[in-house]
N, CA, C and O atoms as CSV, one atom per row, in Angstrom:
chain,resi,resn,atom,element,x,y,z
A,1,UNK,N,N,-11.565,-123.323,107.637
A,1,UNK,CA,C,-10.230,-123.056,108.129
A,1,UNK,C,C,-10.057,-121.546,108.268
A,1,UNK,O,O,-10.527,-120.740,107.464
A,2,UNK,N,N,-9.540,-121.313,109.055
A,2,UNK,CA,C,-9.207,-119.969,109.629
A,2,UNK,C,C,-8.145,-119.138,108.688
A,2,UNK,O,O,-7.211,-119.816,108.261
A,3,UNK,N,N,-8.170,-117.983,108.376
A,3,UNK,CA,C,-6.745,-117.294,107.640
A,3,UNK,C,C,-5.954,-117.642,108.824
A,3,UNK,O,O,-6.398,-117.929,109.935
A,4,UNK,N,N,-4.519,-117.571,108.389
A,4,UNK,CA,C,-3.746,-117.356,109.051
A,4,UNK,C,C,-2.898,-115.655,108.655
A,4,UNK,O,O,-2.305,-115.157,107.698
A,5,UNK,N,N,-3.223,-115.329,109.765
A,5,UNK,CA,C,-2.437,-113.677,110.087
A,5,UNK,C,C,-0.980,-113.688,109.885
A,5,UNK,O,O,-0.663,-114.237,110.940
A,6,UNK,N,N,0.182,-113.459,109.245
A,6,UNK,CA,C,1.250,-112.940,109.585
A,6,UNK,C,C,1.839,-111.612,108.926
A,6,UNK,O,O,1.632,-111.249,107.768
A,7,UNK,N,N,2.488,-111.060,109.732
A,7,UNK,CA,C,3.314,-109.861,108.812
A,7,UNK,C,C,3.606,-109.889,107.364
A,7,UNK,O,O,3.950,-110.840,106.662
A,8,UNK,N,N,3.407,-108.700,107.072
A,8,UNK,CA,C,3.609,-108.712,105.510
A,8,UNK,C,C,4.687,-108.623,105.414
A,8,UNK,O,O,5.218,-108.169,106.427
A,9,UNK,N,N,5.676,-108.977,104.204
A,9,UNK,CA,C,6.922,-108.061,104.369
A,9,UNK,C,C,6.680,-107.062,103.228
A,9,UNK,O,O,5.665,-107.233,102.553
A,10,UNK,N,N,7.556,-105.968,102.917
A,10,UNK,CA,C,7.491,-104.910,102.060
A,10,UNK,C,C,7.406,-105.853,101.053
A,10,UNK,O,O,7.545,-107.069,101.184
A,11,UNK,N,N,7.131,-105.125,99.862
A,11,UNK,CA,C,6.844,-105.134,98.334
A,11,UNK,C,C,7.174,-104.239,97.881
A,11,UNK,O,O,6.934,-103.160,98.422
A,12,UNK,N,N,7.768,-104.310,96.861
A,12,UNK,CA,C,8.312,-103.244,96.109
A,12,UNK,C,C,7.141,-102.598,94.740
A,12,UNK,O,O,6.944,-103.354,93.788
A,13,UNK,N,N,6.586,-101.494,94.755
A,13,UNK,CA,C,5.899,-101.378,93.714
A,13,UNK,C,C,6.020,-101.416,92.276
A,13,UNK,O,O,7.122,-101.003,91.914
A,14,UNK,N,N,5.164,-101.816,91.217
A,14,UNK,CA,C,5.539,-101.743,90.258
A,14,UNK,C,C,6.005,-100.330,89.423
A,14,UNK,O,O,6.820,-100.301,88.501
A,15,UNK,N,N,5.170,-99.009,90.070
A,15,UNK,CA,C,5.439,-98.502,89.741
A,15,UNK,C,C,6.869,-97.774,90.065
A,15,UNK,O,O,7.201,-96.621,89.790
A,16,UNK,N,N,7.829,-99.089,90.923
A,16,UNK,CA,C,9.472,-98.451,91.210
A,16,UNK,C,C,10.392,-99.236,89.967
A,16,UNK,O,O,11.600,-99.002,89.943
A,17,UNK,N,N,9.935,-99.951,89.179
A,17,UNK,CA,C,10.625,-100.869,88.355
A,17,UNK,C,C,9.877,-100.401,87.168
A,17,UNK,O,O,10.733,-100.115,86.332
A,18,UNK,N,N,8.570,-100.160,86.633
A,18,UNK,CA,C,8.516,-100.154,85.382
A,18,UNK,C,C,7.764,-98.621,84.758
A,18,UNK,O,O,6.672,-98.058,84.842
A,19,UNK,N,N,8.792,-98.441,84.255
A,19,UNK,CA,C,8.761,-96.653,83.544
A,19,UNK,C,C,7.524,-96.824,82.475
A,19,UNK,O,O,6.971,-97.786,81.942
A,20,UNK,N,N,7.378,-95.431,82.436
A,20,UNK,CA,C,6.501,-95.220,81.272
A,20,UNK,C,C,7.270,-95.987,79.684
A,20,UNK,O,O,6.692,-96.519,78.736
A,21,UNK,N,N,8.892,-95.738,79.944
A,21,UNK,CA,C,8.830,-96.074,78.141
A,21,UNK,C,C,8.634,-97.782,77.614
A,21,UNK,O,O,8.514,-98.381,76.545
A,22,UNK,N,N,8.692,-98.153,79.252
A,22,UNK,CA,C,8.843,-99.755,79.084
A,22,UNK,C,C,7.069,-100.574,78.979
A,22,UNK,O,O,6.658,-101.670,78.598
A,23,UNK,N,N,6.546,-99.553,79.446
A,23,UNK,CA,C,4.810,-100.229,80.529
A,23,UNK,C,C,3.970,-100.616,78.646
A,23,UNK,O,O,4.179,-99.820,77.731
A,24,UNK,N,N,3.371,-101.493,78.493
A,24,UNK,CA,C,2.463,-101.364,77.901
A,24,UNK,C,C,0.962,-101.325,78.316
A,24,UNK,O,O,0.634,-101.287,79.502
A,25,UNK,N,N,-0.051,-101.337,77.159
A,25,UNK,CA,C,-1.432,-101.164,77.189
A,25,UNK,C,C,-1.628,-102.759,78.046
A,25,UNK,O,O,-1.117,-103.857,77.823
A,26,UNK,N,N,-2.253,-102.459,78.720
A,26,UNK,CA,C,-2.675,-104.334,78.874
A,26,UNK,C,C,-3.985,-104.114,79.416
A,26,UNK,O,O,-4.234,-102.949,79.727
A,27,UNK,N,N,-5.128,-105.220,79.647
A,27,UNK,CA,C,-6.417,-104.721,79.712
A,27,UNK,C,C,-6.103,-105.249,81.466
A,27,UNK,O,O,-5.104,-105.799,81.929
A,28,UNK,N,N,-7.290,-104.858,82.098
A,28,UNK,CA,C,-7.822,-104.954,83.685
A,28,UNK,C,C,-7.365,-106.248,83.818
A,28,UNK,O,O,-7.461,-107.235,83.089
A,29,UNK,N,N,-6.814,-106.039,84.960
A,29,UNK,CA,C,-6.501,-107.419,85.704
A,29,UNK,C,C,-7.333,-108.171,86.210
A,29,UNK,O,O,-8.189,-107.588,86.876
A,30,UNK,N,N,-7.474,-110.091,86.101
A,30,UNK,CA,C,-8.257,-110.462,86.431
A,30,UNK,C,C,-8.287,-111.052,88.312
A,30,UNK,O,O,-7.148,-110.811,88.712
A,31,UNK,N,N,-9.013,-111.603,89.345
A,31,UNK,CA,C,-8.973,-111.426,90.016
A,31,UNK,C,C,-9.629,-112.903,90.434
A,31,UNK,O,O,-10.544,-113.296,89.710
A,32,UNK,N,N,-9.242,-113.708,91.502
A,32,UNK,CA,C,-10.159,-114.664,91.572
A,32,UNK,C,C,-10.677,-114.656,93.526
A,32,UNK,O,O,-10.707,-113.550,94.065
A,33,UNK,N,N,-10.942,-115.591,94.165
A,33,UNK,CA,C,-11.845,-115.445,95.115
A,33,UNK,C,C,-10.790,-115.337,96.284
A,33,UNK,O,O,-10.984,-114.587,97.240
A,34,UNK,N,N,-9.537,-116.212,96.144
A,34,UNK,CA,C,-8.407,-116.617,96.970
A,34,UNK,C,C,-7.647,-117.388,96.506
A,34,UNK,O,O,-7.889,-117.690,95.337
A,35,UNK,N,N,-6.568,-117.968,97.084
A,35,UNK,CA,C,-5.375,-118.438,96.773
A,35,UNK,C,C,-5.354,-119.636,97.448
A,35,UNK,O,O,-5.490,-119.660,98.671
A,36,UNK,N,N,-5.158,-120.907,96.615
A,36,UNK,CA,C,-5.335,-122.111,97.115
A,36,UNK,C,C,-4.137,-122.845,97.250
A,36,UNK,O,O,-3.930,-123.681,98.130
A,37,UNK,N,N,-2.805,-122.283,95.737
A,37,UNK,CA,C,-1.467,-122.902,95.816
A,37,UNK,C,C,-0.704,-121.738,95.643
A,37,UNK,O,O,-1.104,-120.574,95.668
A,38,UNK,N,N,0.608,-122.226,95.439
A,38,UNK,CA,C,1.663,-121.003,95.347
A,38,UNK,C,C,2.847,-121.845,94.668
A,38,UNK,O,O,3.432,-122.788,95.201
A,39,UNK,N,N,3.104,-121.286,93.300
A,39,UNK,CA,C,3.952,-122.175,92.463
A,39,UNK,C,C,5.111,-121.067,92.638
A,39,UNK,O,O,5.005,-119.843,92.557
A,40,UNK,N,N,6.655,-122.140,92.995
A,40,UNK,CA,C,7.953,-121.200,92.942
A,40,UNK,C,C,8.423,-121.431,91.352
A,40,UNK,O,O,8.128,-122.399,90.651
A,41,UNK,N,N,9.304,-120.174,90.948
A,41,UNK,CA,C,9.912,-120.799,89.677
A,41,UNK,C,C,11.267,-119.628,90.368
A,41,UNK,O,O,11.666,-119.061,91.385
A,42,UNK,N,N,11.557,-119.880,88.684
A,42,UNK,CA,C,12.956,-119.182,88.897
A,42,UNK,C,C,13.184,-118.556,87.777
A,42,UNK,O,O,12.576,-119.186,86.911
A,43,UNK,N,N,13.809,-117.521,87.238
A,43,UNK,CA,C,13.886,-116.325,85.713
A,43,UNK,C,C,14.697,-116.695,84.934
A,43,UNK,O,O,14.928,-116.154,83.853
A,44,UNK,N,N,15.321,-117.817,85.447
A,44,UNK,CA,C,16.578,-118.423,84.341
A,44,UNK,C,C,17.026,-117.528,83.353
A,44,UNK,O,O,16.912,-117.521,82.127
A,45,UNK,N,N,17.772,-116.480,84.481
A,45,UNK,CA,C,18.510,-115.309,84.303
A,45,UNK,C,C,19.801,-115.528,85.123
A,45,UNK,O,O,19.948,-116.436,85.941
A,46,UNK,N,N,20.813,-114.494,84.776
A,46,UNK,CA,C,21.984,-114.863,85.517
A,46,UNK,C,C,22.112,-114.507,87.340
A,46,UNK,O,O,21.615,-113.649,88.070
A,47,UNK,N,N,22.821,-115.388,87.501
A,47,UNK,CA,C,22.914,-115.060,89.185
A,47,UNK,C,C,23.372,-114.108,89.824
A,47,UNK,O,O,22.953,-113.777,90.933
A,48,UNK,N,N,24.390,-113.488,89.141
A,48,UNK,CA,C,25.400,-112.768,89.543
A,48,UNK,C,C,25.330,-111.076,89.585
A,48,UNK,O,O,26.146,-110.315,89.065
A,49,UNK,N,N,24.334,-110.772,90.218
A,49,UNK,CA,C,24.030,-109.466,89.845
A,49,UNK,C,C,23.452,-108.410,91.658
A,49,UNK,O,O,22.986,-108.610,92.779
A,50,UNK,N,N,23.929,-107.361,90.784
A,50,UNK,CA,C,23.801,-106.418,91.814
A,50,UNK,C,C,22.299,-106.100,92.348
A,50,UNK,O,O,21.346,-105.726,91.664
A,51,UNK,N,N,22.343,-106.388,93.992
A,51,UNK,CA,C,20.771,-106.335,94.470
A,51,UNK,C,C,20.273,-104.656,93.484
A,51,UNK,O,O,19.154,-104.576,92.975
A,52,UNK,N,N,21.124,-103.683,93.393
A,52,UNK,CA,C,20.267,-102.525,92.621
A,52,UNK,C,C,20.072,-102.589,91.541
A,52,UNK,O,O,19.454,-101.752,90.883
A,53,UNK,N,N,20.674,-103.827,91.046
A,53,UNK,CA,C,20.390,-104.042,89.631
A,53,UNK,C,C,18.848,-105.093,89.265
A,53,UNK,O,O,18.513,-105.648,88.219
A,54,UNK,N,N,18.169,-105.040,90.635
A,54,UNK,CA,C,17.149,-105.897,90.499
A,54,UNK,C,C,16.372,-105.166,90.098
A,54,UNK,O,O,15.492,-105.966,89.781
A,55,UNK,N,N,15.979,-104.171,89.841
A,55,UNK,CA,C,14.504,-103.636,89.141
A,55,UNK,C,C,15.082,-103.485,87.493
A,55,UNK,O,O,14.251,-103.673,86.604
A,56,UNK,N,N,16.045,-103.256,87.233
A,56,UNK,CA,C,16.343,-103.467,85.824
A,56,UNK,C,C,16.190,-104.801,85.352
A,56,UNK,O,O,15.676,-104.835,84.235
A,57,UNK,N,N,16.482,-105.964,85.861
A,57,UNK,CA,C,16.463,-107.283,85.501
A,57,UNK,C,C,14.740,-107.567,85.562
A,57,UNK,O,O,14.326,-108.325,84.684
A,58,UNK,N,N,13.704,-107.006,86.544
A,58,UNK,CA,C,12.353,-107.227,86.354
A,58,UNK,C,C,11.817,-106.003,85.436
A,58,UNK,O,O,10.593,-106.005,85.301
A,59,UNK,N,N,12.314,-105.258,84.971
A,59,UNK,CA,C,11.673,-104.343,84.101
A,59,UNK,C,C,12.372,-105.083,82.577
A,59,UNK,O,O,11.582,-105.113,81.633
A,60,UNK,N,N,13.513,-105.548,82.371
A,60,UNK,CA,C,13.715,-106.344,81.316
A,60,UNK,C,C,13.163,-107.811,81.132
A,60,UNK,O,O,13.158,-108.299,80.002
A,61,UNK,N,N,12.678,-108.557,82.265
A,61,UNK,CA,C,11.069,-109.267,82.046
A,61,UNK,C,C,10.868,-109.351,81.571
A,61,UNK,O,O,10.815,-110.201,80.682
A,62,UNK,N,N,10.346,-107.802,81.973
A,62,UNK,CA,C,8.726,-107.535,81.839
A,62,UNK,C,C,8.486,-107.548,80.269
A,62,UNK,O,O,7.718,-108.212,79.573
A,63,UNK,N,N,9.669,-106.315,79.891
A,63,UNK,CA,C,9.677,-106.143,78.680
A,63,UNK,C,C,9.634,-107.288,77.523
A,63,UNK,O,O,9.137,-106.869,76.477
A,64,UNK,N,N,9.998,-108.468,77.499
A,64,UNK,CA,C,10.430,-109.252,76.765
A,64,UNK,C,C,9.172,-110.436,77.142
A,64,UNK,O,O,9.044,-111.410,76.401
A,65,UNK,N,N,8.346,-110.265,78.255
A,65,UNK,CA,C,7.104,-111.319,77.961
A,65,UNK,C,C,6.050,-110.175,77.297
A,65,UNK,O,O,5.042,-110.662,76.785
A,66,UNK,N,N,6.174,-108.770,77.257
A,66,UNK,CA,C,5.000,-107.661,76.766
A,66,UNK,C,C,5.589,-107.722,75.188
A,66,UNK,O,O,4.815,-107.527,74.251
A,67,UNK,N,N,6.518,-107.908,75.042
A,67,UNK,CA,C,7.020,-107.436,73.788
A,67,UNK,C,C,7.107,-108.674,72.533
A,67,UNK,O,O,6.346,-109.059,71.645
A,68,UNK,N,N,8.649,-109.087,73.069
A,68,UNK,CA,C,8.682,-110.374,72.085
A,68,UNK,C,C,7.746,-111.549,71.912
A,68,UNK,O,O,7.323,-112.158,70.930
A,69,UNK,N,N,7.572,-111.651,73.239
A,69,UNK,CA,C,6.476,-112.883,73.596
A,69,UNK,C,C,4.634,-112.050,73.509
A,69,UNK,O,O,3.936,-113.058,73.617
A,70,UNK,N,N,4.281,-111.618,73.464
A,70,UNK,CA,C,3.150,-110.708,73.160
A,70,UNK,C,C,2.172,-111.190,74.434
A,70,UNK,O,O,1.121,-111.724,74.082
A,71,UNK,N,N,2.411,-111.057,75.933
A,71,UNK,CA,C,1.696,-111.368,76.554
A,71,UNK,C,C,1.314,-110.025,77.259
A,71,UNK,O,O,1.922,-108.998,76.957
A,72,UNK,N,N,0.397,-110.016,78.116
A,72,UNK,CA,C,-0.491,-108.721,78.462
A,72,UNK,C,C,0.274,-108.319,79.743
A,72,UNK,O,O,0.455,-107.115,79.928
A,73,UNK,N,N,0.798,-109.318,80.756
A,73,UNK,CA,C,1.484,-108.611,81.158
A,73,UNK,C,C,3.141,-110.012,81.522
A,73,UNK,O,O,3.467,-110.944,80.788
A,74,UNK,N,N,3.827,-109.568,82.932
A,74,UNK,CA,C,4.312,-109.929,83.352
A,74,UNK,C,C,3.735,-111.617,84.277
A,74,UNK,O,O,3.436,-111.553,85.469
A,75,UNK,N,N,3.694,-112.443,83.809
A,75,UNK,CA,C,2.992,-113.556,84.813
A,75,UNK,C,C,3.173,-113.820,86.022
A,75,UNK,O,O,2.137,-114.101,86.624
A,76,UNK,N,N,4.306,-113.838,86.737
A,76,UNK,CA,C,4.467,-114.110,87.994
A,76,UNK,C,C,3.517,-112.705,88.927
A,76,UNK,O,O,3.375,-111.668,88.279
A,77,UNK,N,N,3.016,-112.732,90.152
A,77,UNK,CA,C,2.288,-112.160,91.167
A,77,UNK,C,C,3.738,-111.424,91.516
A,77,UNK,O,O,3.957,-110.222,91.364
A,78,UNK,N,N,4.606,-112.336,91.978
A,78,UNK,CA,C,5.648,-111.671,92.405
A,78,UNK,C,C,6.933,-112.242,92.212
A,78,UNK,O,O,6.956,-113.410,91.826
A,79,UNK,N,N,8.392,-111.437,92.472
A,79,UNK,CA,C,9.768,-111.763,91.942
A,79,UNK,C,C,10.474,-111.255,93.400
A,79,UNK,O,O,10.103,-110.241,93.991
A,80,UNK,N,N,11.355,-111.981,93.781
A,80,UNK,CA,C,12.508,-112.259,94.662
A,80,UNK,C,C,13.681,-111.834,94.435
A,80,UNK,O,O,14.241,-112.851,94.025
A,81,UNK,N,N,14.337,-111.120,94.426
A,81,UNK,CA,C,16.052,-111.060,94.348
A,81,UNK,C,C,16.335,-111.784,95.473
A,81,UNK,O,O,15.574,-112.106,96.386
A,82,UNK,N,N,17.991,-112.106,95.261
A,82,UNK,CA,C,19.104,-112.841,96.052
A,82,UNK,C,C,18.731,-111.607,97.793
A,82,UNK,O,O,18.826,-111.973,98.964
A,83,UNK,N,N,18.486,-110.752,97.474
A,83,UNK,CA,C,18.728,-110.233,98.593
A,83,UNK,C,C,17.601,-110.129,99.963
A,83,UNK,O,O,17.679,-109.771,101.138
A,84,UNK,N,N,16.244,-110.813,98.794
A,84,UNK,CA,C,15.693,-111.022,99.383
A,84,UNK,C,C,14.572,-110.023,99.676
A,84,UNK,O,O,13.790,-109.934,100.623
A,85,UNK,N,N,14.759,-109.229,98.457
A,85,UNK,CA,C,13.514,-107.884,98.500
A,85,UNK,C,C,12.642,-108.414,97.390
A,85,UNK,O,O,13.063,-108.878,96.331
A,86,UNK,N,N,11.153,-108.272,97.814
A,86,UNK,CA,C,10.141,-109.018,97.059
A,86,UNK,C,C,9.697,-107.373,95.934
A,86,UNK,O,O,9.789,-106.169,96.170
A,87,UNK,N,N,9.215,-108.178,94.707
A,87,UNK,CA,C,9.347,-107.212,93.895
A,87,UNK,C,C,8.189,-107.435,92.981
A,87,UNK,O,O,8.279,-108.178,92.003
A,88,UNK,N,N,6.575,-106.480,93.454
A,88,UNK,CA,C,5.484,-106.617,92.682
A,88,UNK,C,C,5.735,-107.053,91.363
A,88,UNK,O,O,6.691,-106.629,90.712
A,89,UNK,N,N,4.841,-107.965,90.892
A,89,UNK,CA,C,4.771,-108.913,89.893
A,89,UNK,C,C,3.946,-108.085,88.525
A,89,UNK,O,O,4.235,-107.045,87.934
A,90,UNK,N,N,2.819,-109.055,88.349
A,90,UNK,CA,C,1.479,-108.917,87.682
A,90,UNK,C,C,0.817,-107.277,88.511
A,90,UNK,O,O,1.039,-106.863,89.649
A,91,UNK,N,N,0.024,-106.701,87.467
A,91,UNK,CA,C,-0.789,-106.018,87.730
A,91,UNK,C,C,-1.881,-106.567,88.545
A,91,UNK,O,O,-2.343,-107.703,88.433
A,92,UNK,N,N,-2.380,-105.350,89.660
A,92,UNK,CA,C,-3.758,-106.121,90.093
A,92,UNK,C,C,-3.839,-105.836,91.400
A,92,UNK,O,O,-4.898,-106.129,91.955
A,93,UNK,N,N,-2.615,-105.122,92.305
A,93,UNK,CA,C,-2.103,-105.374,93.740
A,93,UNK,C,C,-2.139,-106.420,94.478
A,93,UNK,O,O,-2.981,-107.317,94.461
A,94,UNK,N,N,-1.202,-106.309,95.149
A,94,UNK,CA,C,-0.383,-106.938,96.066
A,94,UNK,C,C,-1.663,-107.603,97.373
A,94,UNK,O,O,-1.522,-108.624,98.046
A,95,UNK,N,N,-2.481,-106.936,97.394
A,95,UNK,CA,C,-3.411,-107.124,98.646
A,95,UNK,C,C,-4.630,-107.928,97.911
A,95,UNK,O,O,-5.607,-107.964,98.658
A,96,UNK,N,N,-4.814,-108.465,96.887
A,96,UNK,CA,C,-5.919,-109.022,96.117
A,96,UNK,C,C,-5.143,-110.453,95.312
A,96,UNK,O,O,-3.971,-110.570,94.954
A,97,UNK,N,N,-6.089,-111.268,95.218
A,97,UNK,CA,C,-5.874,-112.584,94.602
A,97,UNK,C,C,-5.946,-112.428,92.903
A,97,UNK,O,O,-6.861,-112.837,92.188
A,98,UNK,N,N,-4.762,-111.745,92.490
A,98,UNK,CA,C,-4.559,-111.383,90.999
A,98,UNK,C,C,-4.254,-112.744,90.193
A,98,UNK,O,O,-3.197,-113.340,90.398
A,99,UNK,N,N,-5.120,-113.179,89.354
A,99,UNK,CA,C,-4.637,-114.307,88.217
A,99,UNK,C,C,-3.722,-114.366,87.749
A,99,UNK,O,O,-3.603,-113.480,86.902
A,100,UNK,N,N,-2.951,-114.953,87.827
A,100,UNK,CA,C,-1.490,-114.844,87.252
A,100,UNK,C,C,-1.588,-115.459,85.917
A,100,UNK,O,O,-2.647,-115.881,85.453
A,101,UNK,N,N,-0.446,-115.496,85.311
A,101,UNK,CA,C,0.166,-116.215,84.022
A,101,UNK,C,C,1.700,-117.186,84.120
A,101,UNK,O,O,2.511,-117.047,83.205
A,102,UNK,N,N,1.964,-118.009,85.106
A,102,UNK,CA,C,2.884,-118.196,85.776
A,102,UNK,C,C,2.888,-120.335,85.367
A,102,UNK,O,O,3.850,-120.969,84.931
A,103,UNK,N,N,1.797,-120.771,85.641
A,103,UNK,CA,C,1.841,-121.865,85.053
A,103,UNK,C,C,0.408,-123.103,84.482
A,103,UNK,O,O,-0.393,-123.836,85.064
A,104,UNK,N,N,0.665,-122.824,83.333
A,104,UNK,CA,C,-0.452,-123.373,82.422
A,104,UNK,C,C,-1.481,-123.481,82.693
A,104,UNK,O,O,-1.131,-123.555,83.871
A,105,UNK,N,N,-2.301,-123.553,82.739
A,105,UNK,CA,C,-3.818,-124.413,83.242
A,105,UNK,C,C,-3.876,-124.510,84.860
A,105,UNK,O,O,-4.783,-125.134,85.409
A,106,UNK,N,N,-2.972,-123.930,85.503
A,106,UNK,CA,C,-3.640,-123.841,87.320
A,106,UNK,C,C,-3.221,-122.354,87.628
A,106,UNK,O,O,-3.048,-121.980,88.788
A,107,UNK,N,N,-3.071,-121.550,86.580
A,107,UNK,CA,C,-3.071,-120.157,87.617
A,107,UNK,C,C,-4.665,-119.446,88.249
A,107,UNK,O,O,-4.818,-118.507,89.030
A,108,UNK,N,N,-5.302,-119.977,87.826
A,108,UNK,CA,C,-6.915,-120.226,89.030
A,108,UNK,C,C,-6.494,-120.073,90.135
A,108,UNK,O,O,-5.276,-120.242,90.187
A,109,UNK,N,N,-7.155,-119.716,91.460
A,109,UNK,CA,C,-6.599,-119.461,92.726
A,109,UNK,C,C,-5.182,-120.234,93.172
A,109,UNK,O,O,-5.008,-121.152,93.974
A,110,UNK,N,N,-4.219,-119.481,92.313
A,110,UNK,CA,C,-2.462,-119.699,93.027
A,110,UNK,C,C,-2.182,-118.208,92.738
A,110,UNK,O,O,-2.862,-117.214,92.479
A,111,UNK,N,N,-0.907,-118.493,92.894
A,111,UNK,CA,C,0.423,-117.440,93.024
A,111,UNK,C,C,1.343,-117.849,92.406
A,111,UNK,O,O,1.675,-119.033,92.342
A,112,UNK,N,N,1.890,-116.908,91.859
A,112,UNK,CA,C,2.906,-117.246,91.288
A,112,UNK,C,C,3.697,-116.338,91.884
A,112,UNK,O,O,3.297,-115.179,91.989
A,113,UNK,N,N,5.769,-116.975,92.686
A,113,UNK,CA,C,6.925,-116.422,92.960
A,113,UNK,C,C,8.009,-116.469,92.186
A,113,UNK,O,O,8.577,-117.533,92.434
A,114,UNK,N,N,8.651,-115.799,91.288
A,114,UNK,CA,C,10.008,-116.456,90.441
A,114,UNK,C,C,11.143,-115.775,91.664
A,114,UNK,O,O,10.811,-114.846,92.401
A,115,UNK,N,N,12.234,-116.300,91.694
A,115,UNK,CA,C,13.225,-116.383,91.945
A,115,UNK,C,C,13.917,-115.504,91.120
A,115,UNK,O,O,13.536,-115.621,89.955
A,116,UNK,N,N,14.873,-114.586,91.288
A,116,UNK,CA,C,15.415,-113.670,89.810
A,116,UNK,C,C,16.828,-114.887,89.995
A,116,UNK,O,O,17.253,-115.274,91.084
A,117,UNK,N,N,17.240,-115.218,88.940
A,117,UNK,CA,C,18.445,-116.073,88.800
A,117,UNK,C,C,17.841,-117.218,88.388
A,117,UNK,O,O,16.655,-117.544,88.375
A,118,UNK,N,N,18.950,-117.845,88.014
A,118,UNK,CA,C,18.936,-119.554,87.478
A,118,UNK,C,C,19.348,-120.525,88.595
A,118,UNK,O,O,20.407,-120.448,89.219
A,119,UNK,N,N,18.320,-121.514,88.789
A,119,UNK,CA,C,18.707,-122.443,90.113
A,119,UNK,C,C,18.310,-124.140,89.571
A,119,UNK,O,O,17.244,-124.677,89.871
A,120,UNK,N,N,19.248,-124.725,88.846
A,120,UNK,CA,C,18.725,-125.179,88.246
A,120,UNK,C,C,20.194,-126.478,88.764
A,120,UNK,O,O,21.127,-126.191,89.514
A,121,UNK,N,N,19.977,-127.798,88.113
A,121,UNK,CA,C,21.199,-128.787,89.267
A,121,UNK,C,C,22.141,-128.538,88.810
A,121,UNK,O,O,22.334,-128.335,87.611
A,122,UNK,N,N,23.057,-128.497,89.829
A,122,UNK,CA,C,24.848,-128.352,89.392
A,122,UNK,C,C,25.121,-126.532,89.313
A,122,UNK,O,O,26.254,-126.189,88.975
A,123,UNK,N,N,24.149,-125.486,89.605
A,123,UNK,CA,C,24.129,-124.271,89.927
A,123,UNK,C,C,24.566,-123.609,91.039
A,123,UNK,O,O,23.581,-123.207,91.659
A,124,UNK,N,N,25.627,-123.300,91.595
A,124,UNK,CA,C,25.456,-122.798,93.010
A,124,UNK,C,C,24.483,-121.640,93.618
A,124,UNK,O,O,24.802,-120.597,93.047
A,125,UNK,N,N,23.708,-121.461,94.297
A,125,UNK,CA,C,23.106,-120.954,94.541
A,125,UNK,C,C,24.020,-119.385,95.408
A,125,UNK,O,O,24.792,-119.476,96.363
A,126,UNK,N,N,23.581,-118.009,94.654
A,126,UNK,CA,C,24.900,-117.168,95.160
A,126,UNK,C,C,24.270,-116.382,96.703
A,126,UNK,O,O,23.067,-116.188,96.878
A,127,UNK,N,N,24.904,-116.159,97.302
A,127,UNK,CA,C,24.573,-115.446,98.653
A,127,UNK,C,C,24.208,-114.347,98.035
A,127,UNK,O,O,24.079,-114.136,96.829
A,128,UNK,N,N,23.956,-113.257,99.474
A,128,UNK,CA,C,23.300,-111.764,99.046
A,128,UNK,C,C,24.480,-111.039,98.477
A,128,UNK,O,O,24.354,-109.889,98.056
């Protein structure tokens, strides 16, 4: 099967969301051959928030799967705001098939996207 070509859209780098006092040590990112699925989730975080308030809400994540939860990094590849600006994930770049930590036993060639907000039944889903 053929790639299919389309436009990228921007990405936001990690290094625009996560500061030195927040970043921890984490070892080399792992990498696999390609991407076979693409799992959506969502941050089951609140909805209601200011699109500039989206790199604070993924740098507080980040912080809290590096920290409390003791994981190496951030799991999702990548994060979404309401507004619709995609917002580097996992270490590893954006242009490479980075292993995620996103869902159990199949992050092997997938992706992982969270959604920033809670979308969950009986939720309204909020505009930009």
């Amino acid at each position: 099967m053929a790639a299919h070509r389309a436009a990228r859209p921007p990405v936001v780098p990690r290094s625009a969301w996560l500061d030195r006092a927040t970043r921890r040590t984490q070892p080399p990112p792992r990498h696999d051959d390609r991407v076979a699925a693409v799992f959506l989730h969502h941050t089951d975080s609140p909805n209601g928030y200011a699109c500039t308030d989206a790199p604070r809400i993924v740098r507080h994540l980040y912080a809290g799967r590096t920290g409390a939860r003791a994981w190496d990094d951030i799991g999702y590849n990548f994060l979404a705001d309401r507004c619709g600006t995609i917002h580097e994930g996992r270490a590893g770049g954006v242009d490479r098939p980075v292993t995620g930590a996103h869902a159990q036993g199949f992050n092997h060639r997938s992706a992982g996207i969270a959604a920033l907000g809670t979308f969950t039944a009986g939720v309204p889903v909020p505009g930009p």
